[in-house]
N, C-alpha and C positions, 0 to 999 in steps of 0.2 A: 536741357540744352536751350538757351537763349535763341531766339528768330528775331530777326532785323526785318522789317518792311520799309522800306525807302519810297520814297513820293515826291510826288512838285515839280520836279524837273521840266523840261522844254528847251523851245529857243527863246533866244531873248536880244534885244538890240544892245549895243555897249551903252550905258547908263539905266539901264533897265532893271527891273528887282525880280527876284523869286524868292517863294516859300517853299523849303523843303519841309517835310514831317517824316517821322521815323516811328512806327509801332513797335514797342518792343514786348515780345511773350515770353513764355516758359522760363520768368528769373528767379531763380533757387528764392532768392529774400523780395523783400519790399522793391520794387523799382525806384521807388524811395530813394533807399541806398547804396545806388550805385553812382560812380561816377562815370560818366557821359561823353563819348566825342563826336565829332563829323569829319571827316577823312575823305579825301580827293586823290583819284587819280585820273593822270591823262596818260593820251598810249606812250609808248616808250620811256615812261616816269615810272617811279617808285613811288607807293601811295605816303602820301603826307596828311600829317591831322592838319587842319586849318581852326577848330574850335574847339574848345573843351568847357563843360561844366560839370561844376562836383555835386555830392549829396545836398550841401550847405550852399549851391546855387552862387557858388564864383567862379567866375568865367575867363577864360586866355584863349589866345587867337594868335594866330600868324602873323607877321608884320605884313603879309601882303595881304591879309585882309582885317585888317584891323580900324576899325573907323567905318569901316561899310557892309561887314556880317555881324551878325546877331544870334547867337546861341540861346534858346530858353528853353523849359519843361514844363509838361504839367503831368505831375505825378500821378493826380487821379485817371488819368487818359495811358498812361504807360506810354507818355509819348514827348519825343526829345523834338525840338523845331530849331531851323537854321531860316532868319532873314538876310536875302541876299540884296543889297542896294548895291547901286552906281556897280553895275556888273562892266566886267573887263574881259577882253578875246580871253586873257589868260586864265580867265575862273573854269572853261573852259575844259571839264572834264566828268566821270562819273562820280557822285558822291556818295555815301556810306557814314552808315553811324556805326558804333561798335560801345560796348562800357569799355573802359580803363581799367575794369579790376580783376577781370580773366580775359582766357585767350579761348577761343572758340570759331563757331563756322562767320562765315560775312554772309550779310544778305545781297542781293541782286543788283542791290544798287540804283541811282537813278540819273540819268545823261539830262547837265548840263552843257546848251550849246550857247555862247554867247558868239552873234556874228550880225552883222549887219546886211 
């Protein structure tokens, strides 16, 4: 069974950056190869991926964060990272990593508050 540890979170002012990191354990194959996402939700919302990156390290984003998150990995670390620049009230919820290639538990997640 796969474990998600999520990190980084806080508050932040609107134009402000965070680093999230994600540990990920107990993955049947290589961490290698899996493909990769970071997923948000705020309360009364249905959770949405905002970032994705695959085995081969290409990367897609949501159009509302595109130009200002940054998806990366580092394999040897078991560990997925999300840079957040020019933060916005509306980034504004818990984040989550998960792979895209099975379905399993979520990790705990980590709260994003951007506010001024």
């Amino acid at each position: 069974q796969m474990q998600y540890v999520e990190s980084g979170g806080g508050l932040a002012q609107p134009g402000g950056t965070l680093r999230l990191s994600c540990v990920v354990s107990g993955t049947p194959f290589s961490f290698s190869r899996y493909d990769m996402g970071w997923y948000r939700q705020s309360p009364g919302k249905t959770r949405e991926i905002v970032a994705a990156i695959t085995s081969s390290e290409i990367t897609n984003y949501a159009d509302s964060v595109k130009g200002r998150f940054t998806i990366s990995r580092d394999n040897a670390k078991n560990t997925v990272y999300l840079q957040m620049n020019s933060l916005k009230s509306e980034d504004t919820a818990v984040y989550y990593c998960h792979t895209r290639n099975r379905a399993g538990d979520w990790g705990q997640g980590t709260q994003v508050t951007v506010s001024s």
